[in-house]
N, C-alpha and C positions, 0 to 999 in steps of 0.2 A: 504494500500500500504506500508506504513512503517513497520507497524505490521510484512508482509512479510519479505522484506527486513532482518529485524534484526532475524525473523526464519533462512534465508537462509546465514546468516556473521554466526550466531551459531553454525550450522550445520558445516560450513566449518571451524571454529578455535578449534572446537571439534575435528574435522578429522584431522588437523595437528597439535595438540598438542598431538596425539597417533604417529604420526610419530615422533613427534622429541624424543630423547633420550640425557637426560642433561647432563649425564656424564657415562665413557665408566667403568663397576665397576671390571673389568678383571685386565685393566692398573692401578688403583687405588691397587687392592690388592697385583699385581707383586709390584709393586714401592716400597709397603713398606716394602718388604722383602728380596729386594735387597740391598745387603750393597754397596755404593760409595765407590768407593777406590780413596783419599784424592791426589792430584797431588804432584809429587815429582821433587822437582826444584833442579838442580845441579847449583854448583858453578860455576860461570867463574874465569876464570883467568884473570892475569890483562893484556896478552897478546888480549884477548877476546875481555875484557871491551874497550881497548883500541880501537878494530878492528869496536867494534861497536859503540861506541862513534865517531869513524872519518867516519863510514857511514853513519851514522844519521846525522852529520853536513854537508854533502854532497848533502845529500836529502835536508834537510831544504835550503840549498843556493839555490839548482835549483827550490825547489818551491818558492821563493821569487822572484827570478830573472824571472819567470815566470809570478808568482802574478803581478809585477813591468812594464811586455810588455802589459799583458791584459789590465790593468789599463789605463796605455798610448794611449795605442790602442782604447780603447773607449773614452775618453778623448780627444782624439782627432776628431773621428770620430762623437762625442759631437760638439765641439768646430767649427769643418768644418762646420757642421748643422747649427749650428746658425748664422754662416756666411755669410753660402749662402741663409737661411731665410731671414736677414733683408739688404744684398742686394739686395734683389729681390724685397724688398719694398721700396725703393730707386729709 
């Protein structure tokens, strides 16, 4: 009975190791005959810098201030729990 068994797991890891295919060797030989062309960063101005520095500290307040209600908000809806837990055993 075993003997079988491990004929019929053979059989079938044989079958799908002809299916699968490890690596695509098409994409491998494009790739490396493609040359990357390198990202080109332009300067800001300090009109920019500025524009973006006062939106990034805009975003940061409202995610804190946000951070700051959820917090509270559970925190409290914590706090109420336990409340009306150990009055209830009372």
């Amino acid at each position: 009975m075993g003997f079988a068994q491990f004929m019929v797991s053979s059989i079938k890891s044989n079958s799908r190791r002809q299916q699968r295919i490890a690596f695509d060797k098409e994409s491998i030989y494009l790739s490396s005959n493609v040359k990357k062309k390198k990202p080109q960063f332009k300067k800001a101005s300090q009109e920019q810098l500025l524009k973006i520095k006062q939106k990034l500290q805009k975003h940061n307040l409202v995610y804190n201030m946000k951070l700051i209600g959820y917090t509270a908000t559970i925190l409290t809806i914590m706090i109420s729990g336990v409340v009306i837990y150990f009055n209830h055993l009372i």
